[in-house]
C-alpha distance (Angstrom), angle and dihedral (degrees) to the residues before:
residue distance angle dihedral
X1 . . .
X2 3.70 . .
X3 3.50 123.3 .
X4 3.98 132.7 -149.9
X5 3.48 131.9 -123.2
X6 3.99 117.1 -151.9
X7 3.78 135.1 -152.8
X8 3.77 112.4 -147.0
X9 3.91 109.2 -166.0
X10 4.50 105.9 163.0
X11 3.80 94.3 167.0
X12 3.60 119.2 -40.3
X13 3.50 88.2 -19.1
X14 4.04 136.5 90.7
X15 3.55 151.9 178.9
X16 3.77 150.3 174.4
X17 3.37 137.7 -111.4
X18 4.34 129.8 -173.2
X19 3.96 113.7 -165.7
X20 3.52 83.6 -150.9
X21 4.25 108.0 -164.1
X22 4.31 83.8 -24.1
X23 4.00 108.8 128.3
X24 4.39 83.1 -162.6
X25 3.41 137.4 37.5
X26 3.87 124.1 -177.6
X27 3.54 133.7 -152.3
X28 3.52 132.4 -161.7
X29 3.79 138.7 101.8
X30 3.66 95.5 -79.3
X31 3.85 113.0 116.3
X32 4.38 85.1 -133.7
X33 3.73 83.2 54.1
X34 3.95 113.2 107.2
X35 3.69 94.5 -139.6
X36 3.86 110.9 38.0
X37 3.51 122.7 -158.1
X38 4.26 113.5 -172.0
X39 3.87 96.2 -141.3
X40 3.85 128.4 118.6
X41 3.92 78.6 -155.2
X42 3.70 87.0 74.4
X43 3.57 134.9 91.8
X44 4.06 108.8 -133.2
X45 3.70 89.7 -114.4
X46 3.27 117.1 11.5
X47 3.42 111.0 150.4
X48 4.05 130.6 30.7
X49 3.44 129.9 -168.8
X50 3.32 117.1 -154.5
X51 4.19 130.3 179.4
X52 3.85 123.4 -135.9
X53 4.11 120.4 172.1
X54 3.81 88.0 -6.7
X55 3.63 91.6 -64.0
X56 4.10 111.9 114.6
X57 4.13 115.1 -143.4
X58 3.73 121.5 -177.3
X59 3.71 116.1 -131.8
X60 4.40 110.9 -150.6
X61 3.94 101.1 -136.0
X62 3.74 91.1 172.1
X63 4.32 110.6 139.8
X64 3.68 121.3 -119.3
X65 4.20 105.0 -95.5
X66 3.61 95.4 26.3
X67 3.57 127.9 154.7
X68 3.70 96.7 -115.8
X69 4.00 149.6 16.8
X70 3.65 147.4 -115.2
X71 3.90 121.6 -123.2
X72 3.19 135.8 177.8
X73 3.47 114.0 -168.3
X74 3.56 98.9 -10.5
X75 3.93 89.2 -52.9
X76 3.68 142.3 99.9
X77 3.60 113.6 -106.1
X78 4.05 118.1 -93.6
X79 3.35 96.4 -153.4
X80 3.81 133.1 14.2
X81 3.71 93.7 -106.2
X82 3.94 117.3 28.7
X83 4.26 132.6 164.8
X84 3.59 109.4 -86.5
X85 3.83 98.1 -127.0
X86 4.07 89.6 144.3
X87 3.91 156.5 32.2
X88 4.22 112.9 -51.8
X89 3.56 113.7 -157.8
X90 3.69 130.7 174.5
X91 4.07 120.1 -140.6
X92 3.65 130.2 175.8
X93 3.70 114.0 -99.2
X94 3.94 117.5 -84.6
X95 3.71 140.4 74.6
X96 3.61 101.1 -109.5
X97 4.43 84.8 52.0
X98 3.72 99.7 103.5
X99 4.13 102.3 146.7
X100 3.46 106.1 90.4
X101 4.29 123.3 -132.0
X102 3.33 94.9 -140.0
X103 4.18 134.7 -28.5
X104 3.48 130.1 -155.3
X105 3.49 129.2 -158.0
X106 4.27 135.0 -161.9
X107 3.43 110.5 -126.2
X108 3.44 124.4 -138.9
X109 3.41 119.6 -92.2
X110 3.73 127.6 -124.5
X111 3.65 144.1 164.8
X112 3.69 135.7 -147.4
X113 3.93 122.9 -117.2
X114 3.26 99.3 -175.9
X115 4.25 143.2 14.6
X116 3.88 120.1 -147.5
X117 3.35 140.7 177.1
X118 3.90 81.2 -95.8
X119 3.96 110.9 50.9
X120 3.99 112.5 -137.5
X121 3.73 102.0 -149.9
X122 3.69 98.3 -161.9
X123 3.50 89.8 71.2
X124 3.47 103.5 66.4
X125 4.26 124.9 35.4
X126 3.89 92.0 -133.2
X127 3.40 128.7 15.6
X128 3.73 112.3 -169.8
X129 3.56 117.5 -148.8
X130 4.37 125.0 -164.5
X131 3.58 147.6 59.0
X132 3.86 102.8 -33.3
X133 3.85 129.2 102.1
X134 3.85 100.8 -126.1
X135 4.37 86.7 48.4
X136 3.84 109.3 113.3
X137 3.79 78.7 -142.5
X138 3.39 116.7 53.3
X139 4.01 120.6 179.6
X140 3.87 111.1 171.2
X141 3.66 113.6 -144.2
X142 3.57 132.7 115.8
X143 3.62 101.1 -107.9
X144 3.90 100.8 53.3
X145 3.66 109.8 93.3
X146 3.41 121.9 -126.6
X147 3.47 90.9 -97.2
X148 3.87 106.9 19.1
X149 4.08 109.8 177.2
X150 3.87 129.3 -32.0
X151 3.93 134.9 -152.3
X152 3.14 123.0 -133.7
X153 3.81 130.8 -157.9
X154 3.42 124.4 -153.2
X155 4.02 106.6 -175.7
X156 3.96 90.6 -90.1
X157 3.84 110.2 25.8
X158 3.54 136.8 29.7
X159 3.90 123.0 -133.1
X160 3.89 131.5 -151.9
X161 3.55 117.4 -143.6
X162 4.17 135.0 -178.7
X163 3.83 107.0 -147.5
X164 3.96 90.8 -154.7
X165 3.58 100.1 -73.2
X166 3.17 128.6 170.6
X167 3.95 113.3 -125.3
X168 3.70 81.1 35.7
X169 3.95 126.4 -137.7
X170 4.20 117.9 -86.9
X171 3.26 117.9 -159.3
X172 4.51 109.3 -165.5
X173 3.76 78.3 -6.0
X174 3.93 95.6 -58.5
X175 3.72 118.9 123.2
X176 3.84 108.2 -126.6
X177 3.49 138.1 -177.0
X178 3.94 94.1 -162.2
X179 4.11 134.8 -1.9
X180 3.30 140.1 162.0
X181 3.79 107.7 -116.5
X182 3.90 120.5 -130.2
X183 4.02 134.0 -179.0
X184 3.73 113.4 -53.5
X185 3.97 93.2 6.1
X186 4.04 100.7 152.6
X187 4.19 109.9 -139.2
X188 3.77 107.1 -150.7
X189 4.08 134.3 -164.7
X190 3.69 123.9 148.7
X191 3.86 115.9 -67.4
X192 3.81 91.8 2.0
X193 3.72 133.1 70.2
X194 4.05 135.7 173.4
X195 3.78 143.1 -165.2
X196 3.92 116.2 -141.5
X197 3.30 109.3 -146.3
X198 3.91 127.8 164.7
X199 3.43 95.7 -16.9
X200 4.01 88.1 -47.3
X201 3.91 137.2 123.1
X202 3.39 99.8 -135.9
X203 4.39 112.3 -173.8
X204 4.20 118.0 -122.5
X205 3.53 101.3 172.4
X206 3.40 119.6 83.5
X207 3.99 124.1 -130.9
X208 3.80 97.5 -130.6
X209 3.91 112.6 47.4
X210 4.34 132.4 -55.8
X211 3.63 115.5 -72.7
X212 3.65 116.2 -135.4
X213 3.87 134.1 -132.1
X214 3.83 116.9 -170.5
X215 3.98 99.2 173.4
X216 3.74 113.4 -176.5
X217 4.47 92.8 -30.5
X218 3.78 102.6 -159.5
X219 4.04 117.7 -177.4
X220 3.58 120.8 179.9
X221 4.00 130.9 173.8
X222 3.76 138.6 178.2
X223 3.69 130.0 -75.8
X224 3.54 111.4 -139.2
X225 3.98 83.5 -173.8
X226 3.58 102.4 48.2
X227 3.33 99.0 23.9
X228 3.96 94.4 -131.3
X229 3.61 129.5 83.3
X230 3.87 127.0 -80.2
X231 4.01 125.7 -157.8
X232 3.99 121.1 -113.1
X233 3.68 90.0 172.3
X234 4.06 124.9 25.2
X235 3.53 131.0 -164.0
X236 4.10 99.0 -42.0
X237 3.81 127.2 178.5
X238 3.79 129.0 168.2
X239 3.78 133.2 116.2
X240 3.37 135.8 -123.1
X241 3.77 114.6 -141.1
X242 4.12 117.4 -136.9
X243 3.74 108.5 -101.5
X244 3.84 92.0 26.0
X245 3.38 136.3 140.0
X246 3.67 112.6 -143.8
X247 4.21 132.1 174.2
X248 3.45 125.8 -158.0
X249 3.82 117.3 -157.1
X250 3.81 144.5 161.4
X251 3.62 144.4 122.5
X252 3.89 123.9 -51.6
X253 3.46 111.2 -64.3
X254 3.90 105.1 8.8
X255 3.24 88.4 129.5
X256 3.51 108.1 -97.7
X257 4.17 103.6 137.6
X258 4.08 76.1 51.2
X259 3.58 96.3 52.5
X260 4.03 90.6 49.2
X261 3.50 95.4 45.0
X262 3.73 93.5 50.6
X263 3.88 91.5 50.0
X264 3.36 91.2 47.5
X265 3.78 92.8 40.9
X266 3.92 95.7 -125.2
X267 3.90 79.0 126.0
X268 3.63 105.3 13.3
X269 4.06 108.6 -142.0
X270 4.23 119.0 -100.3
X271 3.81 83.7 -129.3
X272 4.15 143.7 20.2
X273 3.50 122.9 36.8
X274 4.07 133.5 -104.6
X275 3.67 123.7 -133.8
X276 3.56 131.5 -170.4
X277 3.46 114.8 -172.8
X278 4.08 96.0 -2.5
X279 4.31 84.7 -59.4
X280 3.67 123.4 117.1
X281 3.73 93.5 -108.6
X282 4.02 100.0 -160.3
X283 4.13 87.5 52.5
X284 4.11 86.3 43.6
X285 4.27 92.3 43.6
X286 3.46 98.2 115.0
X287 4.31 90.1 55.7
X288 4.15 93.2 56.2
X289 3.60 93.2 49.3
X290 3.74 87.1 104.5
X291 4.21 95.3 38.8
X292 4.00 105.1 45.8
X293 3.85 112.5 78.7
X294 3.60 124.6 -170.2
X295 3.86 127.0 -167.0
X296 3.95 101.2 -177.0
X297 3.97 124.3 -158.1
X298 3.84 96.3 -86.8
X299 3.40 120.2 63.8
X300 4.02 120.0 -129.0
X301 3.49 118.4 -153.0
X302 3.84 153.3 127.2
X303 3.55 103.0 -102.2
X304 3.80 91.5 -167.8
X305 4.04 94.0 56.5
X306 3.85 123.5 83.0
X307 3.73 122.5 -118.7
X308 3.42 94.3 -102.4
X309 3.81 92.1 47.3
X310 3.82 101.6 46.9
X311 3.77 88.7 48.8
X312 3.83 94.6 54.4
X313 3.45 94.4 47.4
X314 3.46 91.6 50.7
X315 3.68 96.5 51.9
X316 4.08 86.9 50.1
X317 3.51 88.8 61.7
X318 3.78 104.6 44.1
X319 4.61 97.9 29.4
X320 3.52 121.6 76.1
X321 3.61 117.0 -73.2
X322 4.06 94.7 -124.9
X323 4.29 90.4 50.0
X324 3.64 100.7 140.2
X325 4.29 100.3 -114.7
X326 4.03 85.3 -126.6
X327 4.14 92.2 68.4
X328 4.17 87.9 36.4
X329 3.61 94.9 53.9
X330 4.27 77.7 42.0
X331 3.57 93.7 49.2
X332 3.90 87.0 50.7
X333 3.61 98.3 52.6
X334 3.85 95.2 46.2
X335 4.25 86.3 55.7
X336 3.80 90.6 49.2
X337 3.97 90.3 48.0
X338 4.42 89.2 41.9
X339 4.28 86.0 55.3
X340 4.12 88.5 41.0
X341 4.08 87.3 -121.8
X342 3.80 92.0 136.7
X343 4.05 108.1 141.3
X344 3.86 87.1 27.5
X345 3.79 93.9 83.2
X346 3.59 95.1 112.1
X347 3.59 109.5 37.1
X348 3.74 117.6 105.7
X349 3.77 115.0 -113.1
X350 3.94 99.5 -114.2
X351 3.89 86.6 64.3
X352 3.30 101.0 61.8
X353 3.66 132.2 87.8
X354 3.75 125.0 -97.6
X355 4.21 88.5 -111.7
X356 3.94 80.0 54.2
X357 3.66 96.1 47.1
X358 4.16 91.0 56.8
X359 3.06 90.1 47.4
X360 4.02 98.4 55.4
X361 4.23 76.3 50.1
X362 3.88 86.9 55.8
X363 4.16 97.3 49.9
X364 3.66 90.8 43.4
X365 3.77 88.6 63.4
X366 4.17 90.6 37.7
X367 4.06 83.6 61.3
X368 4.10 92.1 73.2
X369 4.60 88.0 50.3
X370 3.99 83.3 -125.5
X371 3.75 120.7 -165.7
X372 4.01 98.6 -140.5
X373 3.80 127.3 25.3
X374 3.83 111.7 -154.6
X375 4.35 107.5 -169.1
X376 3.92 130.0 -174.6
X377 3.60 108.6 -138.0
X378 3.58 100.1 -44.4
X379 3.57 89.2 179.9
X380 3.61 93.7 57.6
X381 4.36 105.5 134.2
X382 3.82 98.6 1.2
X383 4.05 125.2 131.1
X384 3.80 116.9 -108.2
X385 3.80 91.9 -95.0
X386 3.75 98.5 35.6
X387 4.39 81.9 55.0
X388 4.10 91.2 43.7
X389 3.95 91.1 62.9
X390 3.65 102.8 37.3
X391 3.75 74.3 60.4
X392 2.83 98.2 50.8
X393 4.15 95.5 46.2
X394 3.80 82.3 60.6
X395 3.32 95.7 56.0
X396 4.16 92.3 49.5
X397 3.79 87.2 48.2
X398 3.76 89.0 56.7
X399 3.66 98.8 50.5
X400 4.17 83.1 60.4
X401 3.47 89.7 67.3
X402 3.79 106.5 -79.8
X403 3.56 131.7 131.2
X404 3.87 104.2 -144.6
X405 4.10 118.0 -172.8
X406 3.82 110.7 -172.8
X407 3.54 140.3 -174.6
X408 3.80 126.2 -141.6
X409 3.63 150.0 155.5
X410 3.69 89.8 -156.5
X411 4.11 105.5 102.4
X412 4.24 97.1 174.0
X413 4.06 95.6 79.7
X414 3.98 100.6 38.9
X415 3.70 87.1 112.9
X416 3.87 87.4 72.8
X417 3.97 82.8 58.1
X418 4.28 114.8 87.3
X419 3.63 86.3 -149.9
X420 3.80 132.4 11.1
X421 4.14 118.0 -163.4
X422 3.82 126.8 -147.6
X423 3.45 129.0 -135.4
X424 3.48 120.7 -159.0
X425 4.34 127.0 179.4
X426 4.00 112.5 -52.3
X427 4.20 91.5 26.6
X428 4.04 85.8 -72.0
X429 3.88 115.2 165.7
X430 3.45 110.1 -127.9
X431 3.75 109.4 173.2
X432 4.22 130.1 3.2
X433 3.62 113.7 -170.1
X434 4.11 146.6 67.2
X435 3.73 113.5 -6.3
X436 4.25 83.0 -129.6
X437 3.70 94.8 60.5
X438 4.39 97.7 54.8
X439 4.12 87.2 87.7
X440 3.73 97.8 53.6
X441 4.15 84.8 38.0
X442 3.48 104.4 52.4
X443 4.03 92.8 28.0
X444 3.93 95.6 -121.8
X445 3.49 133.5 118.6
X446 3.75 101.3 -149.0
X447 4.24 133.5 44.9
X448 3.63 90.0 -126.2
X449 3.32 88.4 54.8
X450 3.47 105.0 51.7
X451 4.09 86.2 45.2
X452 3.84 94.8 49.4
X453 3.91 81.9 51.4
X454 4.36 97.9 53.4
X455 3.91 89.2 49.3
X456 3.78 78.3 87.7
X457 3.49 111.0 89.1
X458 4.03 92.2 -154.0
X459 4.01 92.0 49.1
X460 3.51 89.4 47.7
X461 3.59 91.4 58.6
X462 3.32 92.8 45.8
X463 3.54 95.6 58.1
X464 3.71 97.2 36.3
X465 4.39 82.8 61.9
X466 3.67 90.0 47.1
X467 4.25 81.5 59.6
X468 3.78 88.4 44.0
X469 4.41 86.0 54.5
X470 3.82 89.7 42.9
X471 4.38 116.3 117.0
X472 4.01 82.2 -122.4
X473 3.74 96.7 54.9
X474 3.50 95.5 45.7
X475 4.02 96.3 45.9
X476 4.30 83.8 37.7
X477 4.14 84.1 53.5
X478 4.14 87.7 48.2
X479 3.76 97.5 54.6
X480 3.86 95.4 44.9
X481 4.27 88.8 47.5
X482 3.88 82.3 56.0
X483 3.64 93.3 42.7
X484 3.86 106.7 34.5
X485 3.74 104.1 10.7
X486 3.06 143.6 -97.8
X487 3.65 128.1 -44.3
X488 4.13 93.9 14.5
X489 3.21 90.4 128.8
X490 4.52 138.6 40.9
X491 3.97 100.2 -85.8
X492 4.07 104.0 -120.9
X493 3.66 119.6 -89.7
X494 3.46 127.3 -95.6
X495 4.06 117.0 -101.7
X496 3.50 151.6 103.5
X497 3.65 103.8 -59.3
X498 3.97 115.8 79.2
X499 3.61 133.6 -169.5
X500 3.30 132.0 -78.1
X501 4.23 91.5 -112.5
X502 3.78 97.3 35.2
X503 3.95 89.9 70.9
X504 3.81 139.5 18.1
X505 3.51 115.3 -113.6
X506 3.80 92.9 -104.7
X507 3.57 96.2 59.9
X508 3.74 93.3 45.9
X509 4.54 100.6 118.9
X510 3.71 102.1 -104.1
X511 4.39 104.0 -111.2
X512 4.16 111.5 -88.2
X513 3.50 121.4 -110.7
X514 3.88 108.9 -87.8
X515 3.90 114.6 -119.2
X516 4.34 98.6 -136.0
X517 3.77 104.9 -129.7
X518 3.55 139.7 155.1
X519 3.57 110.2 -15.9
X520 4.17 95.3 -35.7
X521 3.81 128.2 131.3
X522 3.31 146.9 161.9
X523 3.83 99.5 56.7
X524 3.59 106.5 -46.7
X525 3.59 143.9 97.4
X526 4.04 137.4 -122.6
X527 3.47 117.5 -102.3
């Protein structure tokens, strides 16, 4: 059986239309019709099109004294039924009529050879992108439809096309129904995005978690006191690898809630840009919606529901409507058994244990598959041990292909963290790396210490230039001139310590004697 594919132009604009396994298709301006055309001009069915042999003919059902024709190829039909081996187009009756309604065209038919990781779309008519086995595209999570959007080719251009879904399709972070795709146009639907380029699908996401771009995050807000403006975040750069597992920490307010929000674009920062995957993220928002989770300091729940219950409904509210309730009640199960809740199913919320509670927060985010996890203080009033394997259940979520970025007060489990950031007075970054290296770093021998120290807005700046002189900063700064351009970010400090590529490692200055004040060690002095 060989179905058609249909070009809709009615004006300036178009659409497409697949028989699918249908042997007739109708047009008219009846709503029953499969082809509707909004024109009192029209007859309610006008024209079928019927298949015989795998050859299509359209059949001209148009009345005698109607207000329009049937053409095919600019011509009056021949014959009441002919082969459809041209343009149809419906005018209103007369000879000086020469606008047509509407006109539909065949498209010509191909058929793929071959899939890659990279999907040529000029080999194929349609291809058929979403959650559904017989897609050529297939991107499992809950909230692609079945069939989410399709592309098709037409033997010069390529059209994108939503086929009702509903998270809908963005194309440059614009929901569309239908577009004409050009070079570099990014095709968006939660937890998957593509470039079109020459007539190619070319992947954007990547497979294991959203890596993260905060170049030089500014965020400034009134002072009702001074009547000026004063800084929450200053001049901060780092990334966050995909898959990572990343802690933010500091004293109260140095800005770290901020800094989250603005990466996550809760509050979206004064100054600096965010980029998640090498896209602007604030001009992209709208395509992450169904990626970014956030589990924020407070829990919200039904305390009268069950585990089982609470996540269900939950995952009604936020999945696709038409998700068959097999895979929901699937999709349920596989949270409970991420947050290690299994046997808890049926206990009611208010009887579980705070550790518990957070981790009902967690699973309710797990339900939507996101890419990164961004969490307030998750930690916040647990024991020791209760704090060491939430911890630790971050760090397993991560190694599924999750970026996690947390917040927490709790300094005796950061060496479950990849990287742990420092926040000094005024939101400044004061140290990016391994949780084991802060001591030597900040010359301290205690995290109390070392917080009690960046309450001061001068020390703080004083550390957060010795980041700006670190070999990290400077080859970080490097990579986002080549990606971003130049001067997006604070060019590193001047000092001692030089990059990794500016100088071999035997002409690197041996380290200076460390004077041993105050409570320092390990080769560097108080500040």
């Amino acid at each position: 059986m060989k179905n058609l594919i249909l070009k809709i132009r009615e004006g300036d604009l178009f659409r497409f239309f697949d028989s699918e396994v249908r042997t007739e298709v109708t047009i008219g301006s009846r709503r029953t019709a499969d082809i509707v055309v909004k024109s009192q001009t029209v007859e309610p069915v006008q024209i079928r099109l019927l298949q015989k042999n795998n050859v299509w003919y359209a059949e001209d059902l148009t009345p005698e004294n109607a207000k329009s024709a049937v053409l095919l190829d600019g011509r009056r039909f021949k014959r009441p039924m002919m082969k459809l081996d041209g343009a149809l187009s419906i005018r209103r009756a007369g000879k000086k009529e020469k606008e047509d309604i509407v006109r539909i065209t065949p498209v010509r038919q191909f058929s793929r050879k071959k899939i890659g990781n990279n999907f040529d779309l000029t080999a194929k008519t349609v291809t058929t992108v979403g959650s559904g086995e017989n897609c050529d595209i297939r991107v499992n999570n809950p909230l692609v439809s079945e069939k989410h959007f399709f592309i098709v080719f037409d033997g010069a251009n390529c059209f994108v096309e939503d086929a009702h879904s509903v998270s809908g399709t963005y194309v440059n972070n614009k929901k569309v129904k239908r577009q004409k795709l050009g070079d570099y146009d990014r095709i968006s639907i939660p937890s998957a995005a593509y470039i079109f380029y020459r007539n190619t699908l070319l992947y954007s996401t990547a497979e294991g978690g959203i890596r993260i771009d905060a170049v030089n995050v500014c965020k400034q807000v009134r002072d009702r006191n001074s009547r000026g403006k004063v800084s929450l975040v200053t001049n901060v750069t780092f990334r966050i690898e995909a898959g990572a597992f990343v802690a933010v920490v500091g004293g109260s307010g140095a800005g770290k809630s901020t800094l989250l929000d603005c990466i996550n674009g809760m509050r979206p920062a004064t100054g600096g840009k965010i980029y998640y995957d090498t896209n602007d993220y604030y001009e992209n928002m709208n395509t992450y919606k169904g990626v970014v989770g956030y589990v924020p300091q407070k829990d919200i729940m039904h305390e009268d529901l069950t585990v089982e219950q609470s996540l269900r409904y939950t995952a009604m509210l936020r999945m696709r409507a038409d998700l068959p309730a097999g895979e929901l009640a699937a999709r349920v199960s596989q949270a409970i058994a991420d947050v290690r809740l299994q046997g808890k199913e049926k206990l009611r919320i208010s009887a579980l244990s705070g550790g518990q509670k957070k981790r009902v927060s967690i699973a309710m985010e797990l339900l939507s598959d996101p890419k990164v996890i961004f969490l307030d203080e998750p930690t916040s009033g647990l024991s020791p041990d209760l704090d060491m394997e939430m911890m630790g259940l971050l760090k397993d979520l991560s190694k599924k292909g999750r970026t996690i970025v947390v917040i927490t007060h709790a300094m005796e489990n950061l060496d479950k963290c990849d990287r742990v950031a420092f926040l000094g007075r005024g939101g400044r970054l004061c140290f990016y790396g391994e949780a084991k290296e802060a001591f030597r770093w900040f010359n301290r021998r205690s995290y109390s210490r070392i917080f009690a120290a960046l309450t001061d807005e001068e020390t703080s700046e004083t550390f957060a230039k010795k980041y700006r002189r670190s070999p990290y900063y400077r080859e970080l700064c490097k990579q986002l001139a080549e990606e971003y351009g130049k001067g997006c970010c604070l060019p590193p400090e001047e000092g001692d310590v030089q990059a990794p590529w500016e100088k071999k490692p035997k002409d690197l200055p041996k380290p200076r004697a460390a004077a041993r004040t105050g409570d320092g060690a390990n080769g560097e002095e108080d500040v």
